[in-house]
C-alpha positions as CSV (number, residue, x, y, z in Angstrom):
1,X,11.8,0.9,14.9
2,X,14.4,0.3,12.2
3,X,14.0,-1.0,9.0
4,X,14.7,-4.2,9.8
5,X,12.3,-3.8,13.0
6,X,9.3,-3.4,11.1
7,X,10.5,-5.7,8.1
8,X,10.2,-8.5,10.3
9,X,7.4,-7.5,12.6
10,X,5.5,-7.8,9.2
11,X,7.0,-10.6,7.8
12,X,8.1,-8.5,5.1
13,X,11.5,-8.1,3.5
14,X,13.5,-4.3,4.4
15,X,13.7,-4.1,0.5
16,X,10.0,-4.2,0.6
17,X,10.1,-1.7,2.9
18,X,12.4,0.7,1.7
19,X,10.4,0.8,-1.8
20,X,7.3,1.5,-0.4
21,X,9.6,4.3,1.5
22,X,11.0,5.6,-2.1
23,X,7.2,5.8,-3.1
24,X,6.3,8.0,-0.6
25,X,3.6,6.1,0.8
26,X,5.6,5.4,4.3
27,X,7.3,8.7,5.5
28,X,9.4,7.6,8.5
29,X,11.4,9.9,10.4
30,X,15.4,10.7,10.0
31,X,17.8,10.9,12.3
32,X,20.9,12.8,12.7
33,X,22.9,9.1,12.1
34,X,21.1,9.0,8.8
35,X,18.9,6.2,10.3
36,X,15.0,6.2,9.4
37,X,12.8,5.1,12.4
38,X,9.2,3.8,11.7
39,X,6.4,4.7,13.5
40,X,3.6,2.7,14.8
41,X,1.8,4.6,12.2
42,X,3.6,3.8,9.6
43,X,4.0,0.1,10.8
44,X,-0.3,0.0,10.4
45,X,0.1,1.8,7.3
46,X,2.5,-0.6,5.6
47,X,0.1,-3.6,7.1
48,X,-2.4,-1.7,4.6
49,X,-0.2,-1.5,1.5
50,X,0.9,-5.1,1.8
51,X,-2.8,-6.5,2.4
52,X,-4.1,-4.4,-0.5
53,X,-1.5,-5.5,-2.9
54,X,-2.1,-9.2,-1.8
55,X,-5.8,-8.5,-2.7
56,X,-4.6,-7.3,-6.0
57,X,-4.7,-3.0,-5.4
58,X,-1.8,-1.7,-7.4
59,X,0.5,0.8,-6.5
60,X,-1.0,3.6,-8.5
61,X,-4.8,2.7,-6.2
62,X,-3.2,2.2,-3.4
63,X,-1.3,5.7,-4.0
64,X,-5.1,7.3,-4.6
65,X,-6.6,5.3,-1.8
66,X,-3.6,6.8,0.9
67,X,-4.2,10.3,-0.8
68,X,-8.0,10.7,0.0
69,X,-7.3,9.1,3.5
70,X,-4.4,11.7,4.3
71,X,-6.8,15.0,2.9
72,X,-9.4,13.4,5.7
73,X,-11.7,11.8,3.3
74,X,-13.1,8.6,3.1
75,X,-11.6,6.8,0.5
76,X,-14.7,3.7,0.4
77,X,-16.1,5.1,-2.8
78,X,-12.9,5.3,-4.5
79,X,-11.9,2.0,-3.3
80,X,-15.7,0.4,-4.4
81,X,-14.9,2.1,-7.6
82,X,-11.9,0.2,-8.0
83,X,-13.1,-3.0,-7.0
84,X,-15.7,-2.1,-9.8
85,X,-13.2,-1.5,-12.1
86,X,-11.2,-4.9,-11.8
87,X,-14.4,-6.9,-11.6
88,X,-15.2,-5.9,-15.3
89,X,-12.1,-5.8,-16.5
90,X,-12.2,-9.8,-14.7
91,X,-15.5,-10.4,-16.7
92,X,-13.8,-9.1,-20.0
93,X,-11.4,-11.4,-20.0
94,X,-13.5,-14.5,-19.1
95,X,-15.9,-13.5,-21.7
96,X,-13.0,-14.0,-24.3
97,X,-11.2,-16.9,-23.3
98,X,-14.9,-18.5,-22.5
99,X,-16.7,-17.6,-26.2
């Protein structure tokens, strides 16, 4: 699929799309007409990206996260370890706006 294809399949805008394509974390195939197709591997892997940032992963986890799952490793300790990480970082700030 196109751009636009898996834009809308995700309800997702094809800037959207083409950024996370910039980043590297999508790789879609080229074509000779300088068209990029999207796989349905990519299409599950954008579901992924979008979900995590909605949940409040940044870019830079979500690059990390990708990373351990492409070298075939399981990335659920980095990903606890980043939940970690923003629950204190939650608890520091309620602790100063609360004391």
């Amino acid at each position: 699929m196109i751009v636009n294809d898996i834009a809308k399949s995700l309800t997702t805008t094809a800037g959207t799309v083409r950024y996370y394509t910039r980043l590297g974390l999508i790789k879609p195939d080229k074509s000779n007409n300088g068209y990029k197709f999207y796989s349905s591997k990519d299409q599950s892997r954008l579901r992924f990206i979008l979900s995590a940032r909605q949940l409040g992963f940044t870019v830079k986890d979500i690059q990390q996260i990708l990373e351990e799952a492409d070298h075939g490793k399981s990335a659920c300790p980095l990903v606890r370890k980043l939940i970690k990480k923003r629950l204190d970082e939650t608890e520091k700030q309620f602790s100063k706006c609360c004391s």
